[in-house]
C-alpha positions in Angstrom: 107.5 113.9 137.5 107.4 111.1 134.9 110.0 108.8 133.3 110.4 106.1 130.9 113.2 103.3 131.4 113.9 100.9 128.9 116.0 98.3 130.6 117.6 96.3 127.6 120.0 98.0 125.6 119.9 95.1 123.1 118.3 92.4 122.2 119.0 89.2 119.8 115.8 87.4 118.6 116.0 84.3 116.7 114.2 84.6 113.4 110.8 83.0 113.9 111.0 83.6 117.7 108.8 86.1 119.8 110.4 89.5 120.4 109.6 91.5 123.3 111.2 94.6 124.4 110.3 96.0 128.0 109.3 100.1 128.9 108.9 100.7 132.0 107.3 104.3 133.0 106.4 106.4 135.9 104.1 108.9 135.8 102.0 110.8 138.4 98.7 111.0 135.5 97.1 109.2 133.1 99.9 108.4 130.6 99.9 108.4 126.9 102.9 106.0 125.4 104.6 105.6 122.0 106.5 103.1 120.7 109.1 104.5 117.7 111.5 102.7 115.3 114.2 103.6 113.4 115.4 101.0 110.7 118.8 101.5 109.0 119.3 104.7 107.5 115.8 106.1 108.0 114.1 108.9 110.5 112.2 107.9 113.3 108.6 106.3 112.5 106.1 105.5 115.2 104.9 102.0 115.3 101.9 102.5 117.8 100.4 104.6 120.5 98.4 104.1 123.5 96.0 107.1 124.0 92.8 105.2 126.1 90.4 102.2 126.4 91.9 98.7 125.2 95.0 98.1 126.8 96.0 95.8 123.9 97.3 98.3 120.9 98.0 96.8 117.8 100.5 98.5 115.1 101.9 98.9 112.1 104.1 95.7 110.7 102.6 93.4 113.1 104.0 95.1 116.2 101.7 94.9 119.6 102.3 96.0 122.4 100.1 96.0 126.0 99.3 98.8 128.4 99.4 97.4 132.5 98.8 100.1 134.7 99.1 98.0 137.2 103.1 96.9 136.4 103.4 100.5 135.0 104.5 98.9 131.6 104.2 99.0 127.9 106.0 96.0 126.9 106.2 95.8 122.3 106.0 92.4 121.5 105.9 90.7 117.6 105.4 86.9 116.6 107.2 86.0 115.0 110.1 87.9 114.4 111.7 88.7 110.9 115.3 90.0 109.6 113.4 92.8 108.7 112.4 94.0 112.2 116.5 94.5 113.2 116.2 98.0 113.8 116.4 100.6 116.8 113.3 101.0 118.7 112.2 103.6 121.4 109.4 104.2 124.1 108.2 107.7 124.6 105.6 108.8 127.1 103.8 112.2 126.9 101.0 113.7 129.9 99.4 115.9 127.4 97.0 115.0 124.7 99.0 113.8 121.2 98.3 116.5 118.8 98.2 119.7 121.2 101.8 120.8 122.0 103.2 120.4 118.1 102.4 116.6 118.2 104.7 113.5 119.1 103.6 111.4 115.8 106.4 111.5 112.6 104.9 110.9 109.3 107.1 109.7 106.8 108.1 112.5 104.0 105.3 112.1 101.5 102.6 110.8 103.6 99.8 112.9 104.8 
């Protein structure tokens, strides 16, 4: 069985300030994890994934975020936070390879 918890429903960040938002997961394999956001009025868009190898991932809009196996977290961090980042943001965890069962990534419309 595996899980994903995210314990804070919300979080205020004063601009300038370093966001983090905690994911906890549980998982009997090898996990891969995905961090998603969804700003106002738009679809889901992911912001980074861990697949492998460095445990620091890097993504999109200055997002980070650190694999611990050890603490089974994924913690998304961002310094320092903007207005702009206000938005509703999700942690995701799949046991199979991204890309095999339909894929977990969303493109934007337009993108390829």
């Amino acid at each position: 069985a595996q899980s994903v918890t995210q314990p804070d429903d919300h979080i205020t960040v004063s601009e300038g300030a370093r966001l983090e938002l905690k994911c906890n997961y549980s998982s009997s394999v090898s996990p891969y994890l995905f961090w998603y956001v969804q700003y106002p009025n738009q679809g889901l868009q992911l912001l980074l994934k861990y697949e492998s190898g460095d445990s620091l991932v890097s993504g999109i809009k200055g997002f980070e975020a650190e694999f611990r196996r050890s603490e089974e977290s994924f913690h998304l961090r961002k310094i320092p936070a903007h207005w702009k980042d206000s938005a509703k943001c999700f942690c995701a965890l799949s046991d199979t390879v991204p890309g095999t069962a339909g894929g977990a990534e969303h493109k934007p419309p337009g993108t390829t």
